[in-house]
N, CA, C, O and CB atoms as a CASP TS submission, in Angstrom:
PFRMAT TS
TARGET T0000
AUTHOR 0000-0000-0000
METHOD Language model
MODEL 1
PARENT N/A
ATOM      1  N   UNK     1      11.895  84.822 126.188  1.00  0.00           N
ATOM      2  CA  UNK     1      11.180  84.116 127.234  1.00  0.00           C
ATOM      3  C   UNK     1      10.950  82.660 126.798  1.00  0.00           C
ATOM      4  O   UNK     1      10.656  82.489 125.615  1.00  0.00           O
ATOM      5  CB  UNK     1       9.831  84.825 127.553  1.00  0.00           C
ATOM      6  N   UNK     2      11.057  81.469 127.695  1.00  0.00           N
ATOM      7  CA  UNK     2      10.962  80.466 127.790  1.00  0.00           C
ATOM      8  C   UNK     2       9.793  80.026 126.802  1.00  0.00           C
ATOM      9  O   UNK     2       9.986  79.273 125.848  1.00  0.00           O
ATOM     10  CB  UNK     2      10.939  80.253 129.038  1.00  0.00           C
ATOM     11  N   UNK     3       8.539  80.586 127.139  1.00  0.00           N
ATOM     12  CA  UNK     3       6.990  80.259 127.154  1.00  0.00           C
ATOM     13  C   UNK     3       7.097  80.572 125.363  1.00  0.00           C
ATOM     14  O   UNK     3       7.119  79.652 124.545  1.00  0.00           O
ATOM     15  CB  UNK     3       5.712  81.519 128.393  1.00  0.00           C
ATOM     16  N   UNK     4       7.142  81.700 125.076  1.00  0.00           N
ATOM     17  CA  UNK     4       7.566  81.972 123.901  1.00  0.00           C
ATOM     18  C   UNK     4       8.215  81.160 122.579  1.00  0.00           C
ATOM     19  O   UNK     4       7.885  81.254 121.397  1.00  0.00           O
ATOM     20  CB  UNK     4       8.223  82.683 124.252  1.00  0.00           C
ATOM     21  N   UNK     5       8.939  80.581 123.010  1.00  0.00           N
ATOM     22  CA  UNK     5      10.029  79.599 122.238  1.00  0.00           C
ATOM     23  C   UNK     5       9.321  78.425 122.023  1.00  0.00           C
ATOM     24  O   UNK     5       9.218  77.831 120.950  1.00  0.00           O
ATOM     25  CB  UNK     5      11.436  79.222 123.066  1.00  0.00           C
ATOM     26  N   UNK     6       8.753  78.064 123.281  1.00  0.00           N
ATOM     27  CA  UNK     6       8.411  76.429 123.430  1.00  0.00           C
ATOM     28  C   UNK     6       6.740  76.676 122.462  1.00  0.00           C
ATOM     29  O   UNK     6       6.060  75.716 122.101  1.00  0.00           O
ATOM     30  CB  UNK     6       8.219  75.704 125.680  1.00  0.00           C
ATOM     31  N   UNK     7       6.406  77.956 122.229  1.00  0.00           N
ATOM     32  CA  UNK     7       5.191  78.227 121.908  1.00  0.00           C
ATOM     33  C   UNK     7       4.999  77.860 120.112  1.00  0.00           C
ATOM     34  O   UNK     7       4.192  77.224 119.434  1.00  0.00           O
ATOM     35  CB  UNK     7       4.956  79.815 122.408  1.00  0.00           C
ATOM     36  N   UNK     8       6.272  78.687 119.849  1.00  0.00           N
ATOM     37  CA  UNK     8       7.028  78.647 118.540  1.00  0.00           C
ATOM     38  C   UNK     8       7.153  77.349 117.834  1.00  0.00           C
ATOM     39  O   UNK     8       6.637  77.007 116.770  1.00  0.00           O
ATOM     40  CB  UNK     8       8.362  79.111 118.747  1.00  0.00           C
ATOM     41  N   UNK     9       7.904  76.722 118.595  1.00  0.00           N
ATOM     42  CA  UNK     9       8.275  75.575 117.850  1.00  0.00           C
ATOM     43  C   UNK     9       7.037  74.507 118.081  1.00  0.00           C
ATOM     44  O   UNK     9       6.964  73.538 117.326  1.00  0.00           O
ATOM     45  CB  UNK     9       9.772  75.013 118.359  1.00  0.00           C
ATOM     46  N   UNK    10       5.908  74.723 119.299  1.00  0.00           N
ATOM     47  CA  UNK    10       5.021  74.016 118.988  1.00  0.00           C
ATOM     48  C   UNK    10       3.959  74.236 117.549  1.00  0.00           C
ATOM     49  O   UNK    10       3.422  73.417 116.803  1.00  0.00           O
ATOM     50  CB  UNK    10       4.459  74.046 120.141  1.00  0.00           C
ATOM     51  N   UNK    11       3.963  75.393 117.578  1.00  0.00           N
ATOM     52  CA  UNK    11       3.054  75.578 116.397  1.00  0.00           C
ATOM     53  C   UNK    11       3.333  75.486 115.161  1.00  0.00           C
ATOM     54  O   UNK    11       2.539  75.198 114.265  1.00  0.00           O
ATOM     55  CB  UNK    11       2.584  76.579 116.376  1.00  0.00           C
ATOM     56  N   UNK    12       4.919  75.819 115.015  1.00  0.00           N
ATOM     57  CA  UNK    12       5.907  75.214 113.848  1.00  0.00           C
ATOM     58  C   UNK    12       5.220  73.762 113.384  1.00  0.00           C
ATOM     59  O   UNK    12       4.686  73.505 112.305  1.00  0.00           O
ATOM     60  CB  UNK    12       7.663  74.922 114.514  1.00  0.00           C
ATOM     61  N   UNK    13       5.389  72.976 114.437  1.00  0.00           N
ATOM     62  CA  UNK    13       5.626  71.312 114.636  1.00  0.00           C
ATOM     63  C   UNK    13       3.435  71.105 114.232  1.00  0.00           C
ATOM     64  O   UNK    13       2.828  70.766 113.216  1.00  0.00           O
ATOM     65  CB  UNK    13       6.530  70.677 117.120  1.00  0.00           C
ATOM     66  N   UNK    14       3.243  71.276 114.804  1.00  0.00           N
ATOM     67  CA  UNK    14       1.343  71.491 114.591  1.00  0.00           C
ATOM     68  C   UNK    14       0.578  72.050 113.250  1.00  0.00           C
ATOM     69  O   UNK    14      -0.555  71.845 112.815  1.00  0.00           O
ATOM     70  CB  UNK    14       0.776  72.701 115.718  1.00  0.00           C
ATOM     71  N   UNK    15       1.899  73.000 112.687  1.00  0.00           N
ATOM     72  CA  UNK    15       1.180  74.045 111.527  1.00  0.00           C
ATOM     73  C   UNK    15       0.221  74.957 112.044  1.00  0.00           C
ATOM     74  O   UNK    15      -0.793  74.926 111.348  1.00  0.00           O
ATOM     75  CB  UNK    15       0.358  73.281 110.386  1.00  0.00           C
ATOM     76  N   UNK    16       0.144  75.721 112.947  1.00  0.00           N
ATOM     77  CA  UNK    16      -0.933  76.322 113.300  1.00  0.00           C
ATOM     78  C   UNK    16      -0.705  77.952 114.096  1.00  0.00           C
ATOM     79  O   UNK    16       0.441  78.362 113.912  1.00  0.00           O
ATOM     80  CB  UNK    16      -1.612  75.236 114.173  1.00  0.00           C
ATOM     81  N   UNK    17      -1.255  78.548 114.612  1.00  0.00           N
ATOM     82  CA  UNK    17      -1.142  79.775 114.654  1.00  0.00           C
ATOM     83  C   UNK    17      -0.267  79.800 116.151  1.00  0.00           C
ATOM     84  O   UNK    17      -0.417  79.001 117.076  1.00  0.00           O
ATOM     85  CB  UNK    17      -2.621  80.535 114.492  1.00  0.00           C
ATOM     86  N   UNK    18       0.677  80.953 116.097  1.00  0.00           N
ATOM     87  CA  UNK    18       1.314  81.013 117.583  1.00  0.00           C
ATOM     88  C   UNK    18       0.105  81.602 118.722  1.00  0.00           C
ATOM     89  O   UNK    18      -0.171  81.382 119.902  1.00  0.00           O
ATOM     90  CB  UNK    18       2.800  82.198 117.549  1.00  0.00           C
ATOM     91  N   UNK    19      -0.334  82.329 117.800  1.00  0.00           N
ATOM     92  CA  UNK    19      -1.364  83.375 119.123  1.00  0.00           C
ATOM     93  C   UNK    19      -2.789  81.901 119.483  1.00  0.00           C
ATOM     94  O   UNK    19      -3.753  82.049 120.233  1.00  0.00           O
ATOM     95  CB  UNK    19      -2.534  85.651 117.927  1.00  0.00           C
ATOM     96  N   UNK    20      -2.524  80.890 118.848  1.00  0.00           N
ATOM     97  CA  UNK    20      -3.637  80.099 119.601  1.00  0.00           C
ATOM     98  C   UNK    20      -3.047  79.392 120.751  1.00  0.00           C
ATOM     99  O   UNK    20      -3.712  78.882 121.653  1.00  0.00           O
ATOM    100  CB  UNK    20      -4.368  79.026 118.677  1.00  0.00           C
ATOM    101  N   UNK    21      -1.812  79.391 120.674  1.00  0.00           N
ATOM    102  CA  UNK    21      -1.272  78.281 122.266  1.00  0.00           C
ATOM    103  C   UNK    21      -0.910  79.417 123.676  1.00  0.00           C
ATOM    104  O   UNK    21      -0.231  80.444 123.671  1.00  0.00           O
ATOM    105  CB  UNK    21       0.804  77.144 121.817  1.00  0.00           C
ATOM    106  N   UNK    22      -1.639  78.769 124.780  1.00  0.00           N
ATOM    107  CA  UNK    22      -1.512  79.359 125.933  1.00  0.00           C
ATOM    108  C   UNK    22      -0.611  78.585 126.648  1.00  0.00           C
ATOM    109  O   UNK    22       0.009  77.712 126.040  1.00  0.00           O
ATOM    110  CB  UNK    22      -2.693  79.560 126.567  1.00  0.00           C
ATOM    111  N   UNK    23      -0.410  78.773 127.972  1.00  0.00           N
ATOM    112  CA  UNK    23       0.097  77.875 128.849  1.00  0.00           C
ATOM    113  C   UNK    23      -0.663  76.431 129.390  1.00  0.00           C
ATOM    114  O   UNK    23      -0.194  75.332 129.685  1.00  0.00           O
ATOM    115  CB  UNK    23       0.342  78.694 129.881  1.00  0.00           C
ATOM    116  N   UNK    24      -2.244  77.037 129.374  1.00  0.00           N
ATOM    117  CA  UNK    24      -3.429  76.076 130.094  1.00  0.00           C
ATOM    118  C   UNK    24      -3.263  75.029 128.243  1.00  0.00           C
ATOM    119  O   UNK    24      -3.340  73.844 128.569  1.00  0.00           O
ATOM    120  CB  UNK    24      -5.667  77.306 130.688  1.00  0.00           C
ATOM    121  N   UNK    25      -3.167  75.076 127.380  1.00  0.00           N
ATOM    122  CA  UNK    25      -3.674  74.865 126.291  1.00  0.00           C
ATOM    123  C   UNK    25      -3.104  72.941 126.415  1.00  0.00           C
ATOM    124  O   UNK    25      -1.899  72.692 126.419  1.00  0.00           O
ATOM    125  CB  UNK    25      -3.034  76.110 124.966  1.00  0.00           C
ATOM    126  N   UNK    26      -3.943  72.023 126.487  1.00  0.00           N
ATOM    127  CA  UNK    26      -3.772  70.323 126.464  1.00  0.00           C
ATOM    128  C   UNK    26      -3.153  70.402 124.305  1.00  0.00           C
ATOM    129  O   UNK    26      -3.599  70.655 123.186  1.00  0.00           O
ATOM    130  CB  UNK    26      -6.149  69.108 126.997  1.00  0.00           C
ATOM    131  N   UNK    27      -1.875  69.964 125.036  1.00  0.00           N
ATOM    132  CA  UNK    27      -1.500  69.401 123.441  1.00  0.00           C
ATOM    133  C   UNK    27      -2.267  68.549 122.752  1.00  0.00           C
ATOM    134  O   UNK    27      -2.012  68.778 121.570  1.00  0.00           O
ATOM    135  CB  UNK    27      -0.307  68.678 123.346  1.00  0.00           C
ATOM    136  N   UNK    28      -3.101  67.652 122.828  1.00  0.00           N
ATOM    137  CA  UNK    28      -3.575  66.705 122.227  1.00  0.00           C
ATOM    138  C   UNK    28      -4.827  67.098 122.614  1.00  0.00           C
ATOM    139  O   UNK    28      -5.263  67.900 121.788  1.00  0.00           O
ATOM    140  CB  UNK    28      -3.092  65.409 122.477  1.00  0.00           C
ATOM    141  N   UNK    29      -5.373  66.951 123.241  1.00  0.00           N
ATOM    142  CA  UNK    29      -6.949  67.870 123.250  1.00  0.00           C
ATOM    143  C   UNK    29      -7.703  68.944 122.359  1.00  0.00           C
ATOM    144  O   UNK    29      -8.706  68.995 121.647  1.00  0.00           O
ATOM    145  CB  UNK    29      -6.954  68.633 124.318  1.00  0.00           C
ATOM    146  N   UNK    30      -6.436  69.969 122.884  1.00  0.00           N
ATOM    147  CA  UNK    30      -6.561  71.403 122.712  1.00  0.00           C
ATOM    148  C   UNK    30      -6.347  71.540 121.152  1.00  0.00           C
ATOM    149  O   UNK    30      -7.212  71.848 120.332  1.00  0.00           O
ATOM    150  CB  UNK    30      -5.458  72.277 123.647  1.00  0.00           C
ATOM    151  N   UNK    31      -4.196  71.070 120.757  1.00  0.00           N
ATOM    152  CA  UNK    31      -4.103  71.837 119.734  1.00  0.00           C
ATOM    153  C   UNK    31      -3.770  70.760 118.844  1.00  0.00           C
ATOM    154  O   UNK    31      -2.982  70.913 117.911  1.00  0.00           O
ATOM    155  CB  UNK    31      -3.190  73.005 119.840  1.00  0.00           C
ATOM    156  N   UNK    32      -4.456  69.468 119.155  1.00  0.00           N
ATOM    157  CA  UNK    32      -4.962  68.256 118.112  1.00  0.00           C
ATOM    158  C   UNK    32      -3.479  67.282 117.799  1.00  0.00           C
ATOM    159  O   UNK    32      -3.357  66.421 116.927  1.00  0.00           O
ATOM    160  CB  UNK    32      -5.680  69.089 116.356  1.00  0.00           C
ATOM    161  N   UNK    33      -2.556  67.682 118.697  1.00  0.00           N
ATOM    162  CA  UNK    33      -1.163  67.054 118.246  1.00  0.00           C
ATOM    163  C   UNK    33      -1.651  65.022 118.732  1.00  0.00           C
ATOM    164  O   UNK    33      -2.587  64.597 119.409  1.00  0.00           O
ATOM    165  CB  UNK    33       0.603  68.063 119.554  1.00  0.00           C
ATOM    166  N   UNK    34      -0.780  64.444 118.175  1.00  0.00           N
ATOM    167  CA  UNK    34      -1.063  63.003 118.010  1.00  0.00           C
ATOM    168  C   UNK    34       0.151  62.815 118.730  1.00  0.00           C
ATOM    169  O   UNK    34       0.792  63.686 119.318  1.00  0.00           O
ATOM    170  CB  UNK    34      -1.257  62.284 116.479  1.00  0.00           C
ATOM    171  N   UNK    35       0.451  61.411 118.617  1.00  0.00           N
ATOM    172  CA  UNK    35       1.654  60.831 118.923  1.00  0.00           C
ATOM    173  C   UNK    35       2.793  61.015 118.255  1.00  0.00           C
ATOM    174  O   UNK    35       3.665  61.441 119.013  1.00  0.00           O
ATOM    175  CB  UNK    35       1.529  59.732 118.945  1.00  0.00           C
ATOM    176  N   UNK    36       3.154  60.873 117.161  1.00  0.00           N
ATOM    177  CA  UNK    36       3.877  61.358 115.938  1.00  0.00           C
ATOM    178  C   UNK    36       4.384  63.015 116.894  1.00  0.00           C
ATOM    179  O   UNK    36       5.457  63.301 117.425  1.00  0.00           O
ATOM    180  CB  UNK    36       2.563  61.502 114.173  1.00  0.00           C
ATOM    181  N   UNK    37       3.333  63.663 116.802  1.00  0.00           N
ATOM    182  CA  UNK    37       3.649  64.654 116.629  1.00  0.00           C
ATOM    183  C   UNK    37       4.093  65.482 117.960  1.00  0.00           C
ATOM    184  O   UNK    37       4.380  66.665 117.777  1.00  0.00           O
ATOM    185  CB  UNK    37       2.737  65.060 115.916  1.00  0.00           C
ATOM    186  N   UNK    38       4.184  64.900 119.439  1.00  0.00           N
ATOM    187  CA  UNK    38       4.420  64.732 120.460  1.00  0.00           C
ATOM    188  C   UNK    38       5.944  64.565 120.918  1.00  0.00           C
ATOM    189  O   UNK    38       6.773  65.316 121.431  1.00  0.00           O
ATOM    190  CB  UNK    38       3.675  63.882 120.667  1.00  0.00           C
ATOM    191  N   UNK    39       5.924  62.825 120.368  1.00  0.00           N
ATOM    192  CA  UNK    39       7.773  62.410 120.005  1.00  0.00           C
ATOM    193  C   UNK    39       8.551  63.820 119.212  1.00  0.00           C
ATOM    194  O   UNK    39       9.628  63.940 119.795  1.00  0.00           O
ATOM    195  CB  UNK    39       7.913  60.721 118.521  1.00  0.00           C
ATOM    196  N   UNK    40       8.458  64.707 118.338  1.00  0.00           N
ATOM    197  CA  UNK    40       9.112  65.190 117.410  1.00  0.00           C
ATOM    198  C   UNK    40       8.882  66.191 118.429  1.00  0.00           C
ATOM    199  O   UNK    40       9.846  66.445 119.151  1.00  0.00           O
ATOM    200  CB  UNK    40       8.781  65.187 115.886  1.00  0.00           C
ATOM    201  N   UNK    41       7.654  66.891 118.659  1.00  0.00           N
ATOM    202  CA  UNK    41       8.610  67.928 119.912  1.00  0.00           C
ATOM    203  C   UNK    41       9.596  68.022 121.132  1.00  0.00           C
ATOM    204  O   UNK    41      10.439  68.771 121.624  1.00  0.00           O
ATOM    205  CB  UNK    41       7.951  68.425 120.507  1.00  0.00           C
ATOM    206  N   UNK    42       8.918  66.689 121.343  1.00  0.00           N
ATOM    207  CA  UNK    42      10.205  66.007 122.711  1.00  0.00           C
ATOM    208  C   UNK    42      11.857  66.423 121.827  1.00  0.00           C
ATOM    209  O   UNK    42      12.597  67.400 121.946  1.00  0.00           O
ATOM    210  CB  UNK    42      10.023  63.414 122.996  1.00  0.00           C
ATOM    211  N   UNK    43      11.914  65.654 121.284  1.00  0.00           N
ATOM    212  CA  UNK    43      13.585  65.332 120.206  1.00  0.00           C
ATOM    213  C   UNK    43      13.604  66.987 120.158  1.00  0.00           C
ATOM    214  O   UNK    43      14.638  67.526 120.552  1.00  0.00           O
ATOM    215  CB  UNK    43      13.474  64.219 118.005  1.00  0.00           C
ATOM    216  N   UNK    44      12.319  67.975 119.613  1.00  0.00           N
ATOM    217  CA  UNK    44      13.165  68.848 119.159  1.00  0.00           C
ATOM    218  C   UNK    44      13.528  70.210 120.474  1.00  0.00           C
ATOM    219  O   UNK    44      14.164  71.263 120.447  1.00  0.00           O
ATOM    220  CB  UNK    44      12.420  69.353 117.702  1.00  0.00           C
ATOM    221  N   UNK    45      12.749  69.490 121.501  1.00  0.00           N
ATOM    222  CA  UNK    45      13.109  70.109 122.759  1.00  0.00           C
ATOM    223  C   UNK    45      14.371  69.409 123.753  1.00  0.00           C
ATOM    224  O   UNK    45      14.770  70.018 124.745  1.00  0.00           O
ATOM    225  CB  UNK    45      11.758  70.123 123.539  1.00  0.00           C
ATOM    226  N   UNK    46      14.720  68.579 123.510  1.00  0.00           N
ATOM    227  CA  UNK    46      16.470  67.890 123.829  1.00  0.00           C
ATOM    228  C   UNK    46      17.183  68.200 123.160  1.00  0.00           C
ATOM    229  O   UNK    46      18.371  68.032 123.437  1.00  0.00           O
ATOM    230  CB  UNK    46      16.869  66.517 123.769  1.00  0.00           C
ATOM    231  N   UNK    47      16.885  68.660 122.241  1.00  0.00           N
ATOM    232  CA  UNK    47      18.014  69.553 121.315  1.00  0.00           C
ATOM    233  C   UNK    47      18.115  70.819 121.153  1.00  0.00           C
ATOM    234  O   UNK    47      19.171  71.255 120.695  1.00  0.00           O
ATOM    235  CB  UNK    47      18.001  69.324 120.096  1.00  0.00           C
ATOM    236  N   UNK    48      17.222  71.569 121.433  1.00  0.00           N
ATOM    237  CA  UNK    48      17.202  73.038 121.429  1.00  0.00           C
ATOM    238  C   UNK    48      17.570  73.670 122.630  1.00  0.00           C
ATOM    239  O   UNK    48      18.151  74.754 122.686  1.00  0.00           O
ATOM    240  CB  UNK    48      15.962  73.518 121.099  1.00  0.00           C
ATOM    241  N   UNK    49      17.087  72.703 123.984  1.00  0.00           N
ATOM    242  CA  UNK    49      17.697  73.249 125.286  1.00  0.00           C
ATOM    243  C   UNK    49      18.216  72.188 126.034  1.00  0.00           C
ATOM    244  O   UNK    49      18.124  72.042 127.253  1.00  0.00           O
ATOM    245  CB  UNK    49      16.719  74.006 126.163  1.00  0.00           C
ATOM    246  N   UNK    50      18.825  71.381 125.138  1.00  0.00           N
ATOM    247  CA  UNK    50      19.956  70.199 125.730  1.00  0.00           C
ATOM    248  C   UNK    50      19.766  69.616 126.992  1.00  0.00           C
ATOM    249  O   UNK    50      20.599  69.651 127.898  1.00  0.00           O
ATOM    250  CB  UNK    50      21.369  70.740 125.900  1.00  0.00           C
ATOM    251  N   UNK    51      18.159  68.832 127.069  1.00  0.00           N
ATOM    252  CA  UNK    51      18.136  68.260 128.461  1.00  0.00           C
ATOM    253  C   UNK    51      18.166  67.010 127.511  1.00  0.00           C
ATOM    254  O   UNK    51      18.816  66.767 126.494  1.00  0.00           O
ATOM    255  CB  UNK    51      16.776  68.599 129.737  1.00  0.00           C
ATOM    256  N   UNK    52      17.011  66.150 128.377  1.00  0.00           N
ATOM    257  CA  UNK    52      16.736  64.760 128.106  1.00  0.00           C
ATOM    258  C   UNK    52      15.394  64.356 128.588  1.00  0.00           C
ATOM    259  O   UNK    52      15.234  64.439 129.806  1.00  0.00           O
ATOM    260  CB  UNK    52      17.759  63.900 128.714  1.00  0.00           C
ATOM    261  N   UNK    53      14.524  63.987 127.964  1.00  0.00           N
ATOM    262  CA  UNK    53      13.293  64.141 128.680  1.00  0.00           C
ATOM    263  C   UNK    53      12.887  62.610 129.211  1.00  0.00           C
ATOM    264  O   UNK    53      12.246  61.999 128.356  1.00  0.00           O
ATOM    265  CB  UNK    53      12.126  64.844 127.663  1.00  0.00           C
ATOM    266  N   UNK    54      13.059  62.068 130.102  1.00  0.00           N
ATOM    267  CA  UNK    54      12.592  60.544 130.288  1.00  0.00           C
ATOM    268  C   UNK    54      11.560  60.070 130.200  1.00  0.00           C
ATOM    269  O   UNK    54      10.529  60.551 130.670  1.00  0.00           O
ATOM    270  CB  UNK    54      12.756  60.071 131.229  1.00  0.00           C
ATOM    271  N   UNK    55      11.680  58.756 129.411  1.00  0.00           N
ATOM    272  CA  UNK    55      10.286  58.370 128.859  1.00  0.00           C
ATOM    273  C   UNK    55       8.848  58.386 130.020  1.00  0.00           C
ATOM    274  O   UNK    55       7.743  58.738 129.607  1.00  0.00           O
ATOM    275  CB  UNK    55      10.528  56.737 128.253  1.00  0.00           C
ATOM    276  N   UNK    56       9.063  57.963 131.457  1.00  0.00           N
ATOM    277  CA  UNK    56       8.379  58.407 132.214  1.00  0.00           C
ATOM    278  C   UNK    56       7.530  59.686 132.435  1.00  0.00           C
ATOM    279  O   UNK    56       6.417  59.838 132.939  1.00  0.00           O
ATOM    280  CB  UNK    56       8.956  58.255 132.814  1.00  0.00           C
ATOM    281  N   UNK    57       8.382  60.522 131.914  1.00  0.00           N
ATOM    282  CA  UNK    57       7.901  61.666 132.402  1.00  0.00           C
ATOM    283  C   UNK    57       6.852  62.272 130.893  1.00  0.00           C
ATOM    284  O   UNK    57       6.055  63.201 131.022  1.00  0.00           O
ATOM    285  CB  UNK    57       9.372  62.710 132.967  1.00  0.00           C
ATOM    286  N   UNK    58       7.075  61.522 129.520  1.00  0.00           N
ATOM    287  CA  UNK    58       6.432  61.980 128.304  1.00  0.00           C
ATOM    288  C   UNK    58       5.086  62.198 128.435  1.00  0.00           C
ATOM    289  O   UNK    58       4.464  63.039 127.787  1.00  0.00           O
ATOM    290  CB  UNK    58       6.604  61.120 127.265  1.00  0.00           C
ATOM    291  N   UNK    59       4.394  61.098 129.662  1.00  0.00           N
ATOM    292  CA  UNK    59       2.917  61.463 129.642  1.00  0.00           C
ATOM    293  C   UNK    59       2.624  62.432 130.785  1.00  0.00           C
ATOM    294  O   UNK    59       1.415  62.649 130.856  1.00  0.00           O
ATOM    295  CB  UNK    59       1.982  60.158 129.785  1.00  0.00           C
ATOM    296  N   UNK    60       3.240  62.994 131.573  1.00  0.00           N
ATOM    297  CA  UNK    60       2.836  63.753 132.383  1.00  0.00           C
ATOM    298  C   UNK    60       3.232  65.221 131.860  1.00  0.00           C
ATOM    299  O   UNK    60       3.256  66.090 132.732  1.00  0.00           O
ATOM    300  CB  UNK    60       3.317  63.327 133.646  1.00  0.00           C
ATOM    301  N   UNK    61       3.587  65.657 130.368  1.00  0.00           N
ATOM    302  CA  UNK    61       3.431  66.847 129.145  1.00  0.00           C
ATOM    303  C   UNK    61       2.250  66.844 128.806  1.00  0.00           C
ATOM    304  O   UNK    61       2.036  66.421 127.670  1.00  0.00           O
ATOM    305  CB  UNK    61       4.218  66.713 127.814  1.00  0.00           C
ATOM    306  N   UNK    62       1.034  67.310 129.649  1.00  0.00           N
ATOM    307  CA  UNK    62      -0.611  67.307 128.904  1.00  0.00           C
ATOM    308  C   UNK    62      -0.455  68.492 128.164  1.00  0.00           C
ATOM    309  O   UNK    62      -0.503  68.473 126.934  1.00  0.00           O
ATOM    310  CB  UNK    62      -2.146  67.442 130.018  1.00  0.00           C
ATOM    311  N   UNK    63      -0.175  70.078 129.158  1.00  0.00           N
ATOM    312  CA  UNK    63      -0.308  71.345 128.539  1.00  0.00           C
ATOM    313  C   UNK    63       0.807  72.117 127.702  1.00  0.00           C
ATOM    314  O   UNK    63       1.634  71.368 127.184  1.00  0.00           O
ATOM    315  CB  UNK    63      -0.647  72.114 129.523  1.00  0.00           C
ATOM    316  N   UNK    64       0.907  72.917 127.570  1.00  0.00           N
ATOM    317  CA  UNK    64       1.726  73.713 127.306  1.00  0.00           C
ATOM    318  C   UNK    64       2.793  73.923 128.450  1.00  0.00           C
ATOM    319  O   UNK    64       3.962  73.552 128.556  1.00  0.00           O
ATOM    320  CB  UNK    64       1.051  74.763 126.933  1.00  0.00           C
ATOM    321  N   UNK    65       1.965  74.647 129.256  1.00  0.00           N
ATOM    322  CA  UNK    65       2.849  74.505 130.790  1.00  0.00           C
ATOM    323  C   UNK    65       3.678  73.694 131.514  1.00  0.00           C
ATOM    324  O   UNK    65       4.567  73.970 132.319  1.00  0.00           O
ATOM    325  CB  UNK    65       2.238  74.496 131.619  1.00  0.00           C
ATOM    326  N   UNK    66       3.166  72.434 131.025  1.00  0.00           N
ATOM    327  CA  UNK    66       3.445  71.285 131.805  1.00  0.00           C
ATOM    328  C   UNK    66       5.239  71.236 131.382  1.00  0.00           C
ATOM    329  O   UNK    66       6.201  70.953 132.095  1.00  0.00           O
ATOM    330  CB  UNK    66       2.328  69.774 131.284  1.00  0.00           C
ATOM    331  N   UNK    67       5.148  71.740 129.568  1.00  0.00           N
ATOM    332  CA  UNK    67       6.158  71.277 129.004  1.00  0.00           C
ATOM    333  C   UNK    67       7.778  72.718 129.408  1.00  0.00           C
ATOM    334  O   UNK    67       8.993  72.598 129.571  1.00  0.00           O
ATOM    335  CB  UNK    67       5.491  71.004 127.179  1.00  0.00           C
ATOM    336  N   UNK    68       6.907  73.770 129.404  1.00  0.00           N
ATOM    337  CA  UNK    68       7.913  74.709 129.708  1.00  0.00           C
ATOM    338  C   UNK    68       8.247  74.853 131.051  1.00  0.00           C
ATOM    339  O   UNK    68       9.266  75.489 131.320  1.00  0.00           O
ATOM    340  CB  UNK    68       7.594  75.893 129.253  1.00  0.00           C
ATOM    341  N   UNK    69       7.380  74.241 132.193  1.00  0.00           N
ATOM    342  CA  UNK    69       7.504  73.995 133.684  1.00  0.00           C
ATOM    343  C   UNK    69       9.108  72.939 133.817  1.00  0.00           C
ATOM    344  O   UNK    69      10.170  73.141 134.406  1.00  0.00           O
ATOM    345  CB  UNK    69       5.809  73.041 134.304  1.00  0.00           C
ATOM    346  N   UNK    70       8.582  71.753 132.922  1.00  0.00           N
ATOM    347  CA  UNK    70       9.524  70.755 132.707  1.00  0.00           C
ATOM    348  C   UNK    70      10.750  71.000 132.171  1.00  0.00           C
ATOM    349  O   UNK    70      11.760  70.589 132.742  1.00  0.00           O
ATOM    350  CB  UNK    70       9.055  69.914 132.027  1.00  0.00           C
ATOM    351  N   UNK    71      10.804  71.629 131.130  1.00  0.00           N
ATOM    352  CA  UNK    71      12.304  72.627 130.345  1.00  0.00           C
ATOM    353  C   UNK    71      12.743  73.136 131.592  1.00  0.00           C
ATOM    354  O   UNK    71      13.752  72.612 132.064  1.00  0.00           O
ATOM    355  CB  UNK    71      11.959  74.210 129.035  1.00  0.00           C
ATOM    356  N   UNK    72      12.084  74.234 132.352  1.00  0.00           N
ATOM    357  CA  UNK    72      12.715  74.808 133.488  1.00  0.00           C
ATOM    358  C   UNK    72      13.265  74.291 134.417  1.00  0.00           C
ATOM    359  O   UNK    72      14.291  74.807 134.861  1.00  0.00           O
ATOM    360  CB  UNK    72      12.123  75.390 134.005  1.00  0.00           C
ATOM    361  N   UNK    73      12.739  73.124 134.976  1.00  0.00           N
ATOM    362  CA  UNK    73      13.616  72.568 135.594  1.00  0.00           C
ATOM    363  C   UNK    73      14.663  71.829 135.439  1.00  0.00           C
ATOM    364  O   UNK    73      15.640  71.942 136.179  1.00  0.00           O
ATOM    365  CB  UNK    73      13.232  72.196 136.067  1.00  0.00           C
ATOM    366  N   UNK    74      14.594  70.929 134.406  1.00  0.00           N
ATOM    367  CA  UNK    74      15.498  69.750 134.115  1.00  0.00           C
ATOM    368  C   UNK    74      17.195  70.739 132.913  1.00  0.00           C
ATOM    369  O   UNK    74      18.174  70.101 132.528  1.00  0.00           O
ATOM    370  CB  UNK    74      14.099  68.200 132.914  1.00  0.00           C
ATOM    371  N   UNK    75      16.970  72.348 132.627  1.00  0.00           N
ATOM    372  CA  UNK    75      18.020  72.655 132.438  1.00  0.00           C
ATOM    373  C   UNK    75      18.799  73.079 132.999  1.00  0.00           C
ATOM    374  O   UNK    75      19.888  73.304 132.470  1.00  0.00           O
ATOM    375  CB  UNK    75      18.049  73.029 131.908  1.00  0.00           C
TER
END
């Protein structure tokens, strides 16, 4: 599952537990990610499911959701 994966490699990228990220969960709020650490999931989500994410669209990734909503469509 989609939600799953994107869950994975966020918490990979964060250091932190898989069972703490939801869908509602604000990356930078919630599970403390910075800028640094934002860019490096973008890159490592254009490469894992070969879209392209446009810089426009980087700030409208608040949640979790936002980001696997976005994977879903743009592959």
């Amino acid at each position: 599952m989609l939600f799953d994966t994107v869950a994975s490699m966020i918490a990979k990228q964060l250091k932190i537990d898989v069972s703490e990220i939801t869908p509602d969960k604000r990356l930078v709020e919630d599970l403390k990610a910075d800028s640094a650490n934002v860019m490096v999931m973008i890159m490592d989500m254009e490469d894992n499911f070969n879209i392209t994410v446009e810089d426009d669209a980087v700030n409208t990734l608040r949640t979790v959701g936002d980001v696997v909503k976005y994977i879903e469509d743009h592959q």
